[in-house]
C-alpha positions in Angstrom: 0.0 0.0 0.0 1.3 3.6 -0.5 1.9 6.2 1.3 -0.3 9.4 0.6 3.6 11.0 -0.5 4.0 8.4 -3.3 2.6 5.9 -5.8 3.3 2.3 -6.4 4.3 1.4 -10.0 2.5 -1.6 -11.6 4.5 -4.8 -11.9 3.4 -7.0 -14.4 5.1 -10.5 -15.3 5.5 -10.7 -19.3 7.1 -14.4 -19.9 10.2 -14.1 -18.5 10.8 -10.4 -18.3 9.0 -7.4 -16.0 7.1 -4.2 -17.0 6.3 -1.7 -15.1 3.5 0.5 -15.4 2.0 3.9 -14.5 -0.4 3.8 -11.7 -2.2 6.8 -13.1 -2.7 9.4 -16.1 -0.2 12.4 -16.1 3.5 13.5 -16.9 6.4 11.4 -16.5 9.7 12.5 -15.5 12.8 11.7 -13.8 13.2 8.3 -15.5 16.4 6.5 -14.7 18.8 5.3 -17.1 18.7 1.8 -18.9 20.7 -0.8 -17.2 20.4 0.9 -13.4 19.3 -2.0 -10.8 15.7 -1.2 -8.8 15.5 -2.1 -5.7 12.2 -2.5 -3.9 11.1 0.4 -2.4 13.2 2.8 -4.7 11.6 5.9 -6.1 12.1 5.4 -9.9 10.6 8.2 -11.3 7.9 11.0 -10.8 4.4 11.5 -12.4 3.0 15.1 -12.2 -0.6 15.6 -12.2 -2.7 18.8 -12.1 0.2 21.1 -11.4 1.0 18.0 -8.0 4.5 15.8 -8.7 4.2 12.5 -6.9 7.2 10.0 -6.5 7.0 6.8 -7.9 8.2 3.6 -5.9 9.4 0.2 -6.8 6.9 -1.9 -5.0 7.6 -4.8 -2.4 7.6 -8.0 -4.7 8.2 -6.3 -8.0 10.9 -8.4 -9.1 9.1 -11.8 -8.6 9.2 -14.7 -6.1 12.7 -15.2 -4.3 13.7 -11.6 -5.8 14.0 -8.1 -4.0 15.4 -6.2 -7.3 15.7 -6.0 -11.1 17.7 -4.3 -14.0 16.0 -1.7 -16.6 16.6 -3.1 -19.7 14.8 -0.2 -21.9 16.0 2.9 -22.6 14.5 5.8 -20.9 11.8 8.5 -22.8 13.0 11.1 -24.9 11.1 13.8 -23.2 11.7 15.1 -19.5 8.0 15.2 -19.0 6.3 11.8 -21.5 2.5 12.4 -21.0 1.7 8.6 -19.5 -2.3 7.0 -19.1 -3.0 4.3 -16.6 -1.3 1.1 -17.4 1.3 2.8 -20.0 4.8 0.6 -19.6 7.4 3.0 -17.8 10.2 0.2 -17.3 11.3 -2.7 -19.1 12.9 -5.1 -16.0 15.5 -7.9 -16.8 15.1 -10.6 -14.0 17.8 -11.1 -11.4 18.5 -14.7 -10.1 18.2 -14.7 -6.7 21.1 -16.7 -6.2 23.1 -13.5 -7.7 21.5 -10.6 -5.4 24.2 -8.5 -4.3 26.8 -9.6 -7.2 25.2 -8.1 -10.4 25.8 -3.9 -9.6 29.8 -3.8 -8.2 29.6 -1.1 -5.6 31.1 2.1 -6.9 34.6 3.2 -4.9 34.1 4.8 -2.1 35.1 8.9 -2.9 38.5 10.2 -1.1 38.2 12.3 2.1 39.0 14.8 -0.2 36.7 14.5 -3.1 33.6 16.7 -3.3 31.0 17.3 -6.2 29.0 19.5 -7.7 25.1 18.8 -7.1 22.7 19.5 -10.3 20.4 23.1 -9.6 17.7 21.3 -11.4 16.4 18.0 -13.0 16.7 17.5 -16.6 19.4 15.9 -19.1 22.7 16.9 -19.0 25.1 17.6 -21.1 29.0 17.8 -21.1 29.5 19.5 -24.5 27.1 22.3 -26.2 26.5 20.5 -29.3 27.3 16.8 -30.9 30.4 17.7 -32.3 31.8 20.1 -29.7 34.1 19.5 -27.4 33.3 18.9 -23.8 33.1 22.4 -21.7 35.7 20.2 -19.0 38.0 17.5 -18.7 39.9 15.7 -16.2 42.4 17.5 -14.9 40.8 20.9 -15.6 40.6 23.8 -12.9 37.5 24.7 -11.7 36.6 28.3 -10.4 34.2 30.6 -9.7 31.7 31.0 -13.3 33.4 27.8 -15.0 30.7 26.4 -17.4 30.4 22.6 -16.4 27.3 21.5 -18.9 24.2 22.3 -19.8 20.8 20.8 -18.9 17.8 20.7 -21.1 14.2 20.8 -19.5 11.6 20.7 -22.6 14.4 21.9 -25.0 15.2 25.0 -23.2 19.1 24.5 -22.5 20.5 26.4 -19.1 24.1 27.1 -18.3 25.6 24.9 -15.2 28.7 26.9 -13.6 30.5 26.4 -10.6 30.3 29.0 -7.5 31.8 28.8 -4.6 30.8 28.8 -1.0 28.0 26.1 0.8 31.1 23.8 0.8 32.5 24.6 -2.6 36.2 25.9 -2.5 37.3 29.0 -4.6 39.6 26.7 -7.3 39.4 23.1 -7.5 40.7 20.4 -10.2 38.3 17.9 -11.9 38.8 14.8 -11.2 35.7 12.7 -13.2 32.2 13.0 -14.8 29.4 11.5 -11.9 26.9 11.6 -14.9 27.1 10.6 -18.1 26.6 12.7 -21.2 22.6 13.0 -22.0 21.7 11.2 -18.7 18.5 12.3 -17.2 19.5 13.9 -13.3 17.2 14.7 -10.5 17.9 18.1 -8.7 20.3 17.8 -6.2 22.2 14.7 -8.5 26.0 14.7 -8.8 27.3 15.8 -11.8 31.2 15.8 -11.6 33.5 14.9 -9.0 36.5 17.1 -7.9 39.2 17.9 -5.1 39.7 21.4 -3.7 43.6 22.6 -4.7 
């Protein structure tokens, strides 16, 4: 049962995959990435409705008997906000043997004392580079200081500027150290975007 803050998606078994499906009509956004694992109880996604954004929650049980998480095995929607009706298939879920849980998503290293990163100001997909054939705005190594452009995110094809400013935890200059999301991946606001170490 869900809470009054959130929605449980619809699991439904198709042979030997899993879909699942909007609980109700409205706009879809903040869709994860194809091949991130869902655990139950996970907010995968948002559906606005009337002007009221509702989280969306991997249900206890999604994954099937003897499993407590799948992988997404479709890509996600091209839009930031997909208009969705009841029943509309959100996820495409690869199963997980349960005699693999906890072996299929390697945890990620654990970030240096010293390593910080830049959150996103907004949700949307971002970009390293302004264009296909451009060059990223930062790589590797790179400096960081106050006004740097870092990317750009795109909410319903209207592209806005990500910089880096200093202060809440930020230090004046700082060195790039790697991307924390991928070119064109959808973020949530407050999302990492780039890691870095203060000089």
């Amino acid at each position: 049962m869900s809470s009054p803050e959130n929605l449980d998606v619809i699991p439904v078994q198709v042979g030997e995959s899993v879909r699942l499906e909007s609980p109700d009509v409205g706009m879809f956004t903040g869709a994860l990435e194809q091949g991130t694992w869902i655990d139950e109880g996970q907010i995968v996604g948002q559906l606005s409705r009337l002007g009221r954004t509702t989280p969306l929650r991997a249900p206890t049980g999604f994954a099937g008997p003897g499993r407590t998480r799948a992988q997404i095995a479709s890509a996600p929607p091209k839009r930031v906000l997909e208009p969705v009706g009841f029943g509309t298939t959100l996820y495409e879920l690869e199963w997980v043997p349960s005699e693999g849980q906890g072996q299929e998503a390697p945890a990620a290293p654990a970030p240096t004392e010293k390593t910080l990163v830049v959150p996103a100001p907004q949700s949307g997909r971002f970009y390293h580079r302004s264009g296909p054939d451009s060059p990223p705005f930062l790589s590797p190594g790179d400096e960081l200081r106050e006004g740097t452009t870092l990317g750009l995110i795109e909410v319903m094809k209207t592209f806005a500027h990500v910089s880096y400013h200093a202060g809440n935890g930020l230090p004046d200059r700082a060195r790039m150290l790697a991307w924390a999301a991928e070119d064109g991946a959808e973020v949530h606001e407050g999302a990492p975007l780039l890691e870095f170490e203060p000089f």
